[in-house]
N, C-alpha and C positions, 0 to 999 in steps of 0.2 A: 541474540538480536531480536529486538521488534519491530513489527513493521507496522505501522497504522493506513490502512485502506479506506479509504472514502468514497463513495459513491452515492447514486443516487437512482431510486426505480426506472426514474422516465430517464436515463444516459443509456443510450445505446452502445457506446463503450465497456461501461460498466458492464452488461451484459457479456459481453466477448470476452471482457476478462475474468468473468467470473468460473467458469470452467478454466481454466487456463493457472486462475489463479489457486484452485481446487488441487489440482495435478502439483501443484509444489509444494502443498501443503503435507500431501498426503507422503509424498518424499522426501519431505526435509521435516518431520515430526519436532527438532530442535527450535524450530521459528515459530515465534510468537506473534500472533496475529491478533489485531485488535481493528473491528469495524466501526463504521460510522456514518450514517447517515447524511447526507448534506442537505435536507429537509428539516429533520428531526434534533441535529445535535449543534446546535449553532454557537454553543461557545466554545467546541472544539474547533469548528469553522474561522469564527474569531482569533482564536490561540495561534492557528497555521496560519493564518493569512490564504483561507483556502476561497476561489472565486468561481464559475460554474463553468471552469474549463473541466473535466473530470473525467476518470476516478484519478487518485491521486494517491499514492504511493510514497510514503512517510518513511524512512529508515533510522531507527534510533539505536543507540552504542547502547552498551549496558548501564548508562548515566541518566539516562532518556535523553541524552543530546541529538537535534538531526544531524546525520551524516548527510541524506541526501534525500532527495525527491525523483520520481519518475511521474510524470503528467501523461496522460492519454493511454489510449491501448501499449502496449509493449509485447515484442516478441517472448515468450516463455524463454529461452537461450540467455536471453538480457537480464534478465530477471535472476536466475540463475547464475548468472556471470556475478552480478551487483553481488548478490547473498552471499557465494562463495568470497569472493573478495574482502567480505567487512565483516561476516561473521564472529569475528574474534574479538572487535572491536567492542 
């Protein structure tokens, strides 16, 4: 599974998740994570239809299709929940 993360320096969200988001990476080594600026990368902005609500949370099957999004802070549990569940996909 991949995940594409978005955020941006001045989101204060982004901030809270970014340790949080550190913690599941570092335990689940299988997931593939891919960052992205939302200053800086603006036609991956484009591609999602990503707008300055943020960070944002992309989950794609092994096709690169989205499965699903998470928008805002997210408990770590939840996060954890999604991955387990789609992993396979």
């Amino acid at each position: 599974m991949k995940v594409l993360k978005i955020g941006a320096v001045w989101c204060s969200g982004c901030l809270i998740m970014k340790p949080r988001w550190a913690e599941i990476e570092k335990e689940m080594p299988e997931l593939l994570t891919e960052y992205y600026d939302f200053d800086k990368d603006k036609e991956v902005m484009e591609k999602y239809g990503i707008d300055h609500k943020l960070p944002v949370f992309i989950f794609l099957d092994k096709d690169e299709n989205e499965i699903l999004r998470l928008t805002g802070e997210v408990d770590k549990e939840e996060l954890v929940k999604v991955i387990n569940d789609n992993i396979d996909k």
